[in-house]
PDB file of N, CA, C and O in Angstrom:
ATOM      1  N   UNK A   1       9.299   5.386 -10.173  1.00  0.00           N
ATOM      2  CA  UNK A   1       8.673   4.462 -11.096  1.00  0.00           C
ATOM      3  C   UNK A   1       7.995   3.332 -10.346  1.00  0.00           C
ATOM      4  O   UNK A   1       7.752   3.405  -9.141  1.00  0.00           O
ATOM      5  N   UNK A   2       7.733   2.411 -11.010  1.00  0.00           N
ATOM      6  CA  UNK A   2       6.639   1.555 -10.390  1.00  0.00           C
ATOM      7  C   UNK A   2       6.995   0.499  -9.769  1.00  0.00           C
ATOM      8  O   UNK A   2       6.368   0.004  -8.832  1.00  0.00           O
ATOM      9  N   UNK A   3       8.197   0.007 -10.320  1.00  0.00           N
ATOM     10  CA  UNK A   3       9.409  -0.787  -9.465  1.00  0.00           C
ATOM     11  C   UNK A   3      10.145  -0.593  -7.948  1.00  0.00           C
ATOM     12  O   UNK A   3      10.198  -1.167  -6.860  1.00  0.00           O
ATOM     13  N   UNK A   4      10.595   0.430  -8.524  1.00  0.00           N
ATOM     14  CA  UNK A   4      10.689   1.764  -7.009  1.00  0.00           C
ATOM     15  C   UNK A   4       9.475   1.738  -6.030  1.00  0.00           C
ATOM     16  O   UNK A   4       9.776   1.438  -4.875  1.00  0.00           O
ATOM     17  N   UNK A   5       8.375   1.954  -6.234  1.00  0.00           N
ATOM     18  CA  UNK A   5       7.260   1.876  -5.365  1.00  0.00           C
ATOM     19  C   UNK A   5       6.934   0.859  -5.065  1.00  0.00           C
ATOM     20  O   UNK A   5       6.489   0.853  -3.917  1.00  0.00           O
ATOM     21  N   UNK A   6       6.924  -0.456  -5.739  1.00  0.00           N
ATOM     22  CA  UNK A   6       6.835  -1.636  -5.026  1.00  0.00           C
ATOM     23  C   UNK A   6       8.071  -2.071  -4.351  1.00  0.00           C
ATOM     24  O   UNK A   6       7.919  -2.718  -3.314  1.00  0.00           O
ATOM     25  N   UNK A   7       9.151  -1.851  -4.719  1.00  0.00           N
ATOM     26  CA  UNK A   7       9.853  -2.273  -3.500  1.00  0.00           C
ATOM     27  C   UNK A   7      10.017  -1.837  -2.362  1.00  0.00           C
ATOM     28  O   UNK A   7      10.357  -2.397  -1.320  1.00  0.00           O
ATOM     29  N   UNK A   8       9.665  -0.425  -2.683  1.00  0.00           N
ATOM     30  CA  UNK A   8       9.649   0.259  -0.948  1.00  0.00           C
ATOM     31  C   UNK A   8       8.331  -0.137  -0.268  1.00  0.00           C
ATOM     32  O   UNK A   8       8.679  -0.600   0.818  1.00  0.00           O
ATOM     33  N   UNK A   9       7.009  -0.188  -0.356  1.00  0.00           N
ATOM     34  CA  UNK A   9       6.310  -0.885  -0.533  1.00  0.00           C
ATOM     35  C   UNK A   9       6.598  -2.454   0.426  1.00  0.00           C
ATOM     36  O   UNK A   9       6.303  -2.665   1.602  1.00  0.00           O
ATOM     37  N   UNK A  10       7.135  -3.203  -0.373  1.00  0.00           N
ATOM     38  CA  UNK A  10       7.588  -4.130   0.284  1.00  0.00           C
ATOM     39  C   UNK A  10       8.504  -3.549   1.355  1.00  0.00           C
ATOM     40  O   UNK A  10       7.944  -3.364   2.436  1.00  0.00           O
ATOM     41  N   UNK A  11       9.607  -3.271   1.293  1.00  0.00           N
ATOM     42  CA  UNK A  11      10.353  -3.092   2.683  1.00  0.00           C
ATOM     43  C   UNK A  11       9.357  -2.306   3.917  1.00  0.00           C
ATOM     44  O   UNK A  11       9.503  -2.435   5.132  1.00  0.00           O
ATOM     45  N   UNK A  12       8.453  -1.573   3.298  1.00  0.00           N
ATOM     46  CA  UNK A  12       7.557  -1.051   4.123  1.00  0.00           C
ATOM     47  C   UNK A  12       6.918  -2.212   5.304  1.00  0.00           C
ATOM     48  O   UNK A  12       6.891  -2.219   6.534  1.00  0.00           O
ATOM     49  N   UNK A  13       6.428  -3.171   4.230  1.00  0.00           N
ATOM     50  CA  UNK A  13       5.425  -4.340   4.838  1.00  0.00           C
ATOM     51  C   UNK A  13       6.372  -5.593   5.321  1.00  0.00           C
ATOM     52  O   UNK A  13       5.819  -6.525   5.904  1.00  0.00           O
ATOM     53  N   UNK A  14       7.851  -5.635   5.080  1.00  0.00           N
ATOM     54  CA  UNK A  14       8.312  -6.354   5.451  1.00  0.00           C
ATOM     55  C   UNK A  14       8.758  -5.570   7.348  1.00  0.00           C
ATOM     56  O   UNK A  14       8.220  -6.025   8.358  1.00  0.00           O
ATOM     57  N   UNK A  15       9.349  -4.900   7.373  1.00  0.00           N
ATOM     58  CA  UNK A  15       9.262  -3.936   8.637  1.00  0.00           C
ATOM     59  C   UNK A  15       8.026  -3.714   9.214  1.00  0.00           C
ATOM     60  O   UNK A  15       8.452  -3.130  10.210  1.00  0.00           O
ATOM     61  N   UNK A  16       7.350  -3.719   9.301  1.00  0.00           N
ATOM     62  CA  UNK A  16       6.204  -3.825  10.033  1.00  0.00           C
ATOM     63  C   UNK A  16       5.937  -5.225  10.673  1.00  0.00           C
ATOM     64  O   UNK A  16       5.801  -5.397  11.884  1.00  0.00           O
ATOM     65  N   UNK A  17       5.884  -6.096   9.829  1.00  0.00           N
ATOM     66  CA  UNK A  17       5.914  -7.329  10.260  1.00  0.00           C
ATOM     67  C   UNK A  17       7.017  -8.152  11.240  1.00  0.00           C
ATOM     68  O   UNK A  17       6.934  -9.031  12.098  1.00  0.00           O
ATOM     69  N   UNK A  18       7.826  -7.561  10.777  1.00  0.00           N
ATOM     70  CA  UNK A  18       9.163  -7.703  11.708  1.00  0.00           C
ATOM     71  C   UNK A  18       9.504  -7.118  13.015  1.00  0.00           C
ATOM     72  O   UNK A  18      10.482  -7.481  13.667  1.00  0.00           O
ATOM     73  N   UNK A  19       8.407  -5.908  13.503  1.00  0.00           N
ATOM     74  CA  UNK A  19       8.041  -5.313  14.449  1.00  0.00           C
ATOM     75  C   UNK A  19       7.350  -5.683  15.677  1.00  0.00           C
ATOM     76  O   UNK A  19       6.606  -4.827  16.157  1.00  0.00           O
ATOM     77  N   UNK A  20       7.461  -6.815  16.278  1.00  0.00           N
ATOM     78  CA  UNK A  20       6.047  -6.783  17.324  1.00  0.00           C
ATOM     79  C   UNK A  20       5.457  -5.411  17.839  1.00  0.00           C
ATOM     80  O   UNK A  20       5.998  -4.306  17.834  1.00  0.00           O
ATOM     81  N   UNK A  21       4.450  -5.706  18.198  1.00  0.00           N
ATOM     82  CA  UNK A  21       3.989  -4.855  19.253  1.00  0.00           C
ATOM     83  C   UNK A  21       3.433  -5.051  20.560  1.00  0.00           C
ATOM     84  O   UNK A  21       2.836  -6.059  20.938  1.00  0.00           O
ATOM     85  N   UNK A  22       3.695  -3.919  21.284  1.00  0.00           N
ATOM     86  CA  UNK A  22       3.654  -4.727  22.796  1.00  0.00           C
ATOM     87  C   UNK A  22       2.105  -4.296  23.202  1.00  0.00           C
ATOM     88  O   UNK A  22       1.565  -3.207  23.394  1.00  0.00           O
ATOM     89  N   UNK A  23       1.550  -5.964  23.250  1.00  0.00           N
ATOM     90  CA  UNK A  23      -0.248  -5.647  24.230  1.00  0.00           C
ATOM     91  C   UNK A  23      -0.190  -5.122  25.665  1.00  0.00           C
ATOM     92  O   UNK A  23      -0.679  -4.231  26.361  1.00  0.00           O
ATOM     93  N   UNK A  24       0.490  -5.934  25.725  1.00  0.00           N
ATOM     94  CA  UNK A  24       0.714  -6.215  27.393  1.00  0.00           C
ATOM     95  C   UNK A  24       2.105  -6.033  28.171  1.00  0.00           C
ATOM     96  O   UNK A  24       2.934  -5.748  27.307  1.00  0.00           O
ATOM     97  N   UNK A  25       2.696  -6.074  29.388  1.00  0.00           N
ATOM     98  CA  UNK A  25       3.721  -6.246  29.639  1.00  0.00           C
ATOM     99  C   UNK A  25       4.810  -7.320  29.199  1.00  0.00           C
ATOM    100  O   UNK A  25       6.002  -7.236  28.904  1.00  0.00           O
ATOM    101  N   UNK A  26       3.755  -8.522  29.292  1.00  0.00           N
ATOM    102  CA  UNK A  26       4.580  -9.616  28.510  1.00  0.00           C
ATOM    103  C   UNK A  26       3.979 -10.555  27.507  1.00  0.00           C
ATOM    104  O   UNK A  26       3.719 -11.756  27.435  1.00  0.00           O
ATOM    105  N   UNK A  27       3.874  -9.479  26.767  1.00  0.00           N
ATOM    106  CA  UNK A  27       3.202 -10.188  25.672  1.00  0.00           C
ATOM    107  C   UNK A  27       2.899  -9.043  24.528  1.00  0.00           C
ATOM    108  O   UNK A  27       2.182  -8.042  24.559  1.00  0.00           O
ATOM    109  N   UNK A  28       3.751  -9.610  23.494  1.00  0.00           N
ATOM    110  CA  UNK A  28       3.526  -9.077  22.081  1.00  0.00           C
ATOM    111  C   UNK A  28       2.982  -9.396  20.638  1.00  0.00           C
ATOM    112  O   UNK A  28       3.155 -10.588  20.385  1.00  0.00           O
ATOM    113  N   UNK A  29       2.465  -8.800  19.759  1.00  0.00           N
ATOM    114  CA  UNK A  29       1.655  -9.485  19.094  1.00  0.00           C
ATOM    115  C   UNK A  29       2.477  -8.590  17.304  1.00  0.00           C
ATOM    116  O   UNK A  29       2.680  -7.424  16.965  1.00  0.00           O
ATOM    117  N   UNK A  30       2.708 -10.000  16.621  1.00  0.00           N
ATOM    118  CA  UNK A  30       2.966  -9.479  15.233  1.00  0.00           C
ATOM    119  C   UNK A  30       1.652  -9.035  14.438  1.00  0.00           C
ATOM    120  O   UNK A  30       0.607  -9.684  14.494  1.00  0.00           O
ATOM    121  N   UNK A  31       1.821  -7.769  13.630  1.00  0.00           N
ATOM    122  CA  UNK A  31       0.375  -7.221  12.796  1.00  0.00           C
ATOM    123  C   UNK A  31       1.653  -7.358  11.139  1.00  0.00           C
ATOM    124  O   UNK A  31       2.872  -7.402  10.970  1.00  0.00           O
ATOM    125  N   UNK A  32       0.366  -7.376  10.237  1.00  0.00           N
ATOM    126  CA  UNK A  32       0.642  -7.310   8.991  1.00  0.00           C
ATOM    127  C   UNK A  32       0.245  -6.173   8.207  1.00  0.00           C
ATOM    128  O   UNK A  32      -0.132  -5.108   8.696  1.00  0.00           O
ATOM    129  N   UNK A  33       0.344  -6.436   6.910  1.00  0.00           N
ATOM    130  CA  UNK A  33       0.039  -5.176   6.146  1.00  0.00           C
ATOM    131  C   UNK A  33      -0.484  -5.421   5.175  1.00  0.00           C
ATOM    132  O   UNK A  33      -0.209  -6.599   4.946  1.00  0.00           O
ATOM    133  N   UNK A  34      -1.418  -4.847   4.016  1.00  0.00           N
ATOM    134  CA  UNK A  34      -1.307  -4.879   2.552  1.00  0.00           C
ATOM    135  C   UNK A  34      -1.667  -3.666   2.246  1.00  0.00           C
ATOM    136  O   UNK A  34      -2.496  -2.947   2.803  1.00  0.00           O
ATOM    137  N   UNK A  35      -0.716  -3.377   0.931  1.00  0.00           N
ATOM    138  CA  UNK A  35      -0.551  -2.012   0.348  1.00  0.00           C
ATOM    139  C   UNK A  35      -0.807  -2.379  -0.840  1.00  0.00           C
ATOM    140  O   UNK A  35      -0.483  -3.446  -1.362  1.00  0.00           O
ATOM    141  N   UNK A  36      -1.664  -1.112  -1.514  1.00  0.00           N
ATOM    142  CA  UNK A  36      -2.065  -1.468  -2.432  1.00  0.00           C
ATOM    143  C   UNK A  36      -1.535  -0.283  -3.546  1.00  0.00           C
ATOM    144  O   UNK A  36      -1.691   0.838  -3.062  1.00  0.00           O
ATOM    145  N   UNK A  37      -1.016  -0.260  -4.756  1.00  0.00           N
ATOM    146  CA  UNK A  37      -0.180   1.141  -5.186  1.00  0.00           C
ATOM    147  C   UNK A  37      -0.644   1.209  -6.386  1.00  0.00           C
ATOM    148  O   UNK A  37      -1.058   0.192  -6.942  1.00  0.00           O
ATOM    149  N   UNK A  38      -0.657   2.501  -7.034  1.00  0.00           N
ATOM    150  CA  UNK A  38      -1.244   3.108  -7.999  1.00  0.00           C
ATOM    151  C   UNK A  38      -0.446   4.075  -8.716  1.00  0.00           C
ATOM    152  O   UNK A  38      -0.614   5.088  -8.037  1.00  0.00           O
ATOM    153  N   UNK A  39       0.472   4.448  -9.863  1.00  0.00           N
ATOM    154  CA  UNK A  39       0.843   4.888 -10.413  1.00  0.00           C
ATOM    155  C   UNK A  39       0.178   5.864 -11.586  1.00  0.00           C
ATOM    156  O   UNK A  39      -0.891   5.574 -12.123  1.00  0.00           O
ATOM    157  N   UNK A  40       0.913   7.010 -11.904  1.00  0.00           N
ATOM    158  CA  UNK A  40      -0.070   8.102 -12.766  1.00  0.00           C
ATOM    159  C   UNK A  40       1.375   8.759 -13.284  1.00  0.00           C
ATOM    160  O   UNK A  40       2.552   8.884 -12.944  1.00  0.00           O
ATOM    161  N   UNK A  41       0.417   9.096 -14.373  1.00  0.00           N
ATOM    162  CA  UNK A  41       1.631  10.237 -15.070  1.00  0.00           C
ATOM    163  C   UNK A  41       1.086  11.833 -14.773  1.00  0.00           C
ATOM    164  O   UNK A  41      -0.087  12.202 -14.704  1.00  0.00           O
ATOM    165  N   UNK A  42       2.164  12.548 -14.641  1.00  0.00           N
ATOM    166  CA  UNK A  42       1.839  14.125 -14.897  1.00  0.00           C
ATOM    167  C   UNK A  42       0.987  14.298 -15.157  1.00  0.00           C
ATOM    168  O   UNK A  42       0.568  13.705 -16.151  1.00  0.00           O
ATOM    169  N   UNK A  43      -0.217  15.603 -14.173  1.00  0.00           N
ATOM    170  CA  UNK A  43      -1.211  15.982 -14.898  1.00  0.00           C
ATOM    171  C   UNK A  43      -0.886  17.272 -16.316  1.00  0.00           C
ATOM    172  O   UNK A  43       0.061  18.022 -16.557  1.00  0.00           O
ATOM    173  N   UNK A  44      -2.193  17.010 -16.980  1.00  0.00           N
ATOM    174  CA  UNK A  44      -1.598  18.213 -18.322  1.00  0.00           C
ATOM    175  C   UNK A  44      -1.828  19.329 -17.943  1.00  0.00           C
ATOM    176  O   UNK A  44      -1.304  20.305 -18.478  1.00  0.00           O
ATOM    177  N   UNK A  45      -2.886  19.441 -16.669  1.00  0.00           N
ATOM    178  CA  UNK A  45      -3.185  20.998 -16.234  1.00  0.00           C
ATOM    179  C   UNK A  45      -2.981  21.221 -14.446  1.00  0.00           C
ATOM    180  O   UNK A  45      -2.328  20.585 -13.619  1.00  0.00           O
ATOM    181  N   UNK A  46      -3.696  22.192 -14.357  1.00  0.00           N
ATOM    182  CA  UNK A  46      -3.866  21.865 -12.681  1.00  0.00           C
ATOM    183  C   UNK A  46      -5.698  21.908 -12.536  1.00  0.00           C
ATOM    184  O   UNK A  46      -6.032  21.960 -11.352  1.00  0.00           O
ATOM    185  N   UNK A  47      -6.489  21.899 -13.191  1.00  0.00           N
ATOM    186  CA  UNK A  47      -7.600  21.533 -12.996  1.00  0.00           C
ATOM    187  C   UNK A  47      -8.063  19.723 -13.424  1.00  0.00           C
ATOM    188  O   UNK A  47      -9.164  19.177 -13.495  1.00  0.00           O
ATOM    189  N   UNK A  48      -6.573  19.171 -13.654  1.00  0.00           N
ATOM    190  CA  UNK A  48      -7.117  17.932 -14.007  1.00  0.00           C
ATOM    191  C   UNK A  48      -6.382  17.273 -12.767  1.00  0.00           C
ATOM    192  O   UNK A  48      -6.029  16.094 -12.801  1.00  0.00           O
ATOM    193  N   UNK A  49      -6.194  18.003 -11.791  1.00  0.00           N
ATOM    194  CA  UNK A  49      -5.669  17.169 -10.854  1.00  0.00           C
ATOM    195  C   UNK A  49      -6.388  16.611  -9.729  1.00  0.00           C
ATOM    196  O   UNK A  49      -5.953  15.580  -9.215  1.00  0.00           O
ATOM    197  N   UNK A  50      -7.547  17.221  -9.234  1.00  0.00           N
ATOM    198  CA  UNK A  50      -8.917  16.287  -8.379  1.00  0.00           C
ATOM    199  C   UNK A  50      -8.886  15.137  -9.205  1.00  0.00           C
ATOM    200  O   UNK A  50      -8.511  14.051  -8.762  1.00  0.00           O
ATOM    201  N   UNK A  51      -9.408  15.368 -10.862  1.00  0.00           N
ATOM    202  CA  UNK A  51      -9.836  13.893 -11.047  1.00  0.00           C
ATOM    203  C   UNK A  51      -8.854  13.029 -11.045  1.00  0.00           C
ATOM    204  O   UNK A  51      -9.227  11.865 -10.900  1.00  0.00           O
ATOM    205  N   UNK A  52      -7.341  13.251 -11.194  1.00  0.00           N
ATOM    206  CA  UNK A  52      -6.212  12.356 -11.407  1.00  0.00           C
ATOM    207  C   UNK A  52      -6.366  11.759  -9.516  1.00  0.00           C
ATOM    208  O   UNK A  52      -6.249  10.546  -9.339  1.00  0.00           O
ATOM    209  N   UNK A  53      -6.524  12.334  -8.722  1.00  0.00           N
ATOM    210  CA  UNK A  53      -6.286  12.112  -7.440  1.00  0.00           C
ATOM    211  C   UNK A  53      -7.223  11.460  -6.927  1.00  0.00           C
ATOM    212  O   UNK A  53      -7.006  10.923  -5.840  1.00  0.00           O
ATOM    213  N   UNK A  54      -8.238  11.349  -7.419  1.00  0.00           N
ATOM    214  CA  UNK A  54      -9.918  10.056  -7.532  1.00  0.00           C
ATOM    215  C   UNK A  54      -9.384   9.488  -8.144  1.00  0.00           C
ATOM    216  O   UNK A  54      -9.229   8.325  -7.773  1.00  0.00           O
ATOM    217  N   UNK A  55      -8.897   9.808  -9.161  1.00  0.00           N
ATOM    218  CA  UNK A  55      -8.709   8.148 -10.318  1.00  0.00           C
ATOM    219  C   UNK A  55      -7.725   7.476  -8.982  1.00  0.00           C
ATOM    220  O   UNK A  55      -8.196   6.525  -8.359  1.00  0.00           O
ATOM    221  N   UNK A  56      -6.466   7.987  -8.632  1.00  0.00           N
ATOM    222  CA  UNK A  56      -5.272   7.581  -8.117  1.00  0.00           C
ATOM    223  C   UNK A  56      -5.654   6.901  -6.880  1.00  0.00           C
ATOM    224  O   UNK A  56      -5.279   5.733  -6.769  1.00  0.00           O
ATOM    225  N   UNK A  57      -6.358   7.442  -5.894  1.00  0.00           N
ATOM    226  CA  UNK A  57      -6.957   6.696  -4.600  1.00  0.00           C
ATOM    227  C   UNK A  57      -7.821   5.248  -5.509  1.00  0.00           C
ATOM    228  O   UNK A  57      -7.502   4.096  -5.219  1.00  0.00           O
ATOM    229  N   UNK A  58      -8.660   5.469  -6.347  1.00  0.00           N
ATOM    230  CA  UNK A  58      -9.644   4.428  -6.291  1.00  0.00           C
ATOM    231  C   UNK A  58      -9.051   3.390  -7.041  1.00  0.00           C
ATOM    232  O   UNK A  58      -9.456   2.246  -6.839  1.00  0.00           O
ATOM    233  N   UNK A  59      -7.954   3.636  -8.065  1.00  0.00           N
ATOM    234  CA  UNK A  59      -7.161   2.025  -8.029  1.00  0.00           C
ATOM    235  C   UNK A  59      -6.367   1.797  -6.750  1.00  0.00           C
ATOM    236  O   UNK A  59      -6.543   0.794  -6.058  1.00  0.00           O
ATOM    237  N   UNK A  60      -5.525   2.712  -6.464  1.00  0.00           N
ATOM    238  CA  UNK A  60      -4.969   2.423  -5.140  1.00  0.00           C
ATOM    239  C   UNK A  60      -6.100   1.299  -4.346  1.00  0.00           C
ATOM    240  O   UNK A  60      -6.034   0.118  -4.687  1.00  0.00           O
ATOM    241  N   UNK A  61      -6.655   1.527  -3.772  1.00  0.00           N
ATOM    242  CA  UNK A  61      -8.551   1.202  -3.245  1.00  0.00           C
ATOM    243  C   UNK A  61      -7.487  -0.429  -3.987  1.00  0.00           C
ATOM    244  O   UNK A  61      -6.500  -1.116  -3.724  1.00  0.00           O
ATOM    245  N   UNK A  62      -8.389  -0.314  -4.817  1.00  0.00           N
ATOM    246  CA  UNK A  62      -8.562  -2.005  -5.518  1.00  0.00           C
ATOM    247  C   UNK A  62      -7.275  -2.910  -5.449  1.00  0.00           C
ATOM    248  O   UNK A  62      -7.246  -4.109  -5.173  1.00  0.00           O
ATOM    249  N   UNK A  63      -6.172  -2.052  -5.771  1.00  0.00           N
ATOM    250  CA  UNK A  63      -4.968  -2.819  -5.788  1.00  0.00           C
ATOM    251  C   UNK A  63      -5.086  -3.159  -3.876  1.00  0.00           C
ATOM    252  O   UNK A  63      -4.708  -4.317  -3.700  1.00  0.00           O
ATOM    253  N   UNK A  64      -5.358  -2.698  -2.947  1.00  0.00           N
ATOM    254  CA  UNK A  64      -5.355  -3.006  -1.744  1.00  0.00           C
ATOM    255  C   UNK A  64      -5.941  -4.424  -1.249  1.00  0.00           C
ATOM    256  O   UNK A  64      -5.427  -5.236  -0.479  1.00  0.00           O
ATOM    257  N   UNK A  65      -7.224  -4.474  -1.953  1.00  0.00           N
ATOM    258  CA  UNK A  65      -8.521  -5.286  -2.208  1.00  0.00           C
ATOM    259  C   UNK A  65      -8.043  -6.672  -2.770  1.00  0.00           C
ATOM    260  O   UNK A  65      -8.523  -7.771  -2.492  1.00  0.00           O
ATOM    261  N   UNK A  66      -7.070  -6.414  -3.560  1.00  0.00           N
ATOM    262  CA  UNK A  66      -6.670  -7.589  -4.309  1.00  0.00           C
ATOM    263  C   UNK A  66      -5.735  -8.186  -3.901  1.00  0.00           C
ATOM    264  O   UNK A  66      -5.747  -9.407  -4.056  1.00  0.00           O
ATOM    265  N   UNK A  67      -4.570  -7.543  -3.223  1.00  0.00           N
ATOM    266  CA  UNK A  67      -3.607  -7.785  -1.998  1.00  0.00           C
ATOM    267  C   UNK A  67      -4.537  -8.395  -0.812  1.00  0.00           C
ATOM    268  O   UNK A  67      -4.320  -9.465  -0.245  1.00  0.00           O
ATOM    269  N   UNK A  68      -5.251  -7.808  -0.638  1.00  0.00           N
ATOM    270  CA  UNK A  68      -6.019  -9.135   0.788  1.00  0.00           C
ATOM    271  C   UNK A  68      -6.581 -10.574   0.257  1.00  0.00           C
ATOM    272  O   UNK A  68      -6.486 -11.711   0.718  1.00  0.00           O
ATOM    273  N   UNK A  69      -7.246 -10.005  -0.984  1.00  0.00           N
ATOM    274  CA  UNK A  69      -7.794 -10.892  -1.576  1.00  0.00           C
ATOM    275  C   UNK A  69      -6.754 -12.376  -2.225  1.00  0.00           C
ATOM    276  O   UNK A  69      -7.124 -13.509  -2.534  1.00  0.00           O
ATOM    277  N   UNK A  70      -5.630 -11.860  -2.238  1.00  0.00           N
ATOM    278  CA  UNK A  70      -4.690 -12.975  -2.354  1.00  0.00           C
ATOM    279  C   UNK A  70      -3.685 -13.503  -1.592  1.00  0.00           C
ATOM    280  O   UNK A  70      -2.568 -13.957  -1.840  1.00  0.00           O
ATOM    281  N   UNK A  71      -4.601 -13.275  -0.215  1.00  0.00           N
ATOM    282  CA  UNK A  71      -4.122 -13.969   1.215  1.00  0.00           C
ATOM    283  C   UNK A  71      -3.650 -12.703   2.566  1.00  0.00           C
ATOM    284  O   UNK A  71      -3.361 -13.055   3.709  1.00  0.00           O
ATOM    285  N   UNK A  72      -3.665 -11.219   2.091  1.00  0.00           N
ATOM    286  CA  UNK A  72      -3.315 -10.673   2.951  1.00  0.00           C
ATOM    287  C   UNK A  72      -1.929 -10.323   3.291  1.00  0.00           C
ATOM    288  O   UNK A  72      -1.164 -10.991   2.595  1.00  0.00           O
ATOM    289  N   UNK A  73      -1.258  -9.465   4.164  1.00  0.00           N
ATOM    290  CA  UNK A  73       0.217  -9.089   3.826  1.00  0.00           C
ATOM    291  C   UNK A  73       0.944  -9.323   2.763  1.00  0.00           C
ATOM    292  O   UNK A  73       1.838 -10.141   2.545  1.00  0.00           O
ATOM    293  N   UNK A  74       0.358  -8.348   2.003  1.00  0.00           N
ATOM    294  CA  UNK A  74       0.883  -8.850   0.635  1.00  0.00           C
ATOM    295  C   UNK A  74       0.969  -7.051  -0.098  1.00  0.00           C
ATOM    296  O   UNK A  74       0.216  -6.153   0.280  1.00  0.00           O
ATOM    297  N   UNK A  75       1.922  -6.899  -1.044  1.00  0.00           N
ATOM    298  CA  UNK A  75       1.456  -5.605  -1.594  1.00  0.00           C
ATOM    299  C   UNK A  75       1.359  -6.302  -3.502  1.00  0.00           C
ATOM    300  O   UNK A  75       1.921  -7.123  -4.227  1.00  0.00           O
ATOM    301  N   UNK A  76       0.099  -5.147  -3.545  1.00  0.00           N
ATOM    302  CA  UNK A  76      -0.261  -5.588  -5.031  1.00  0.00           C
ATOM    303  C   UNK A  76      -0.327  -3.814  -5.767  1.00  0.00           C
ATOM    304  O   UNK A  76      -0.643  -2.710  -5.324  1.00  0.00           O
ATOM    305  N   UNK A  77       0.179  -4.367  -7.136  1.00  0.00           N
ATOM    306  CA  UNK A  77      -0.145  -2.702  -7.756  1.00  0.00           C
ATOM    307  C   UNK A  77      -1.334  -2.729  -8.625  1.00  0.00           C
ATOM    308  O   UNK A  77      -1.989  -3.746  -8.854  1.00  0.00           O
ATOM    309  N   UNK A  78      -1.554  -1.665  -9.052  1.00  0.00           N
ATOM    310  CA  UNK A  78      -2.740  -1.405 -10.433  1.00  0.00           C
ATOM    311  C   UNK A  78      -1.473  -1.299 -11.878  1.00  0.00           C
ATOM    312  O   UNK A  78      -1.865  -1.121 -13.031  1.00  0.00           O
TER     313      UNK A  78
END
């Protein structure tokens, strides 16, 4: 459910952040994240599943968009 996906979601982007990564020998650099998530119900067929999977990426897409757009490391849903 959609609760479920944002919180993993979050633990996703919270672990990452909590990760350095190493540039150099001595020297590491924290990266961030934003996830952007999209929820769908069951398709009714299996020919309606391309368009469910366009629909599903292109809010995904926006919910991402809107997560940067409200400062970045951040996860936002549709």
């Amino acid at each position: 459910d959609g609760a479920a996906a944002q919180l993993l979601a979050e633990r996703i982007r919270q672990a990452i952040s909590a990760t350095p990564v190493p540039v150099t020998a001595d020297k590491s650099e924290v990266i961030t994240v934003s996830i952007g998530i999209a929820g769908c119900s069951a398709p009714r067929s299996v020919s309606d599943l391309k368009s469910l999977g366009e629909s599903l990426l292109a809010r995904a897409d926006v919910a991402l968009y809107r997560a940067k757009s409200e400062g970045r490391d951040r996860v936002a849903m549709d």
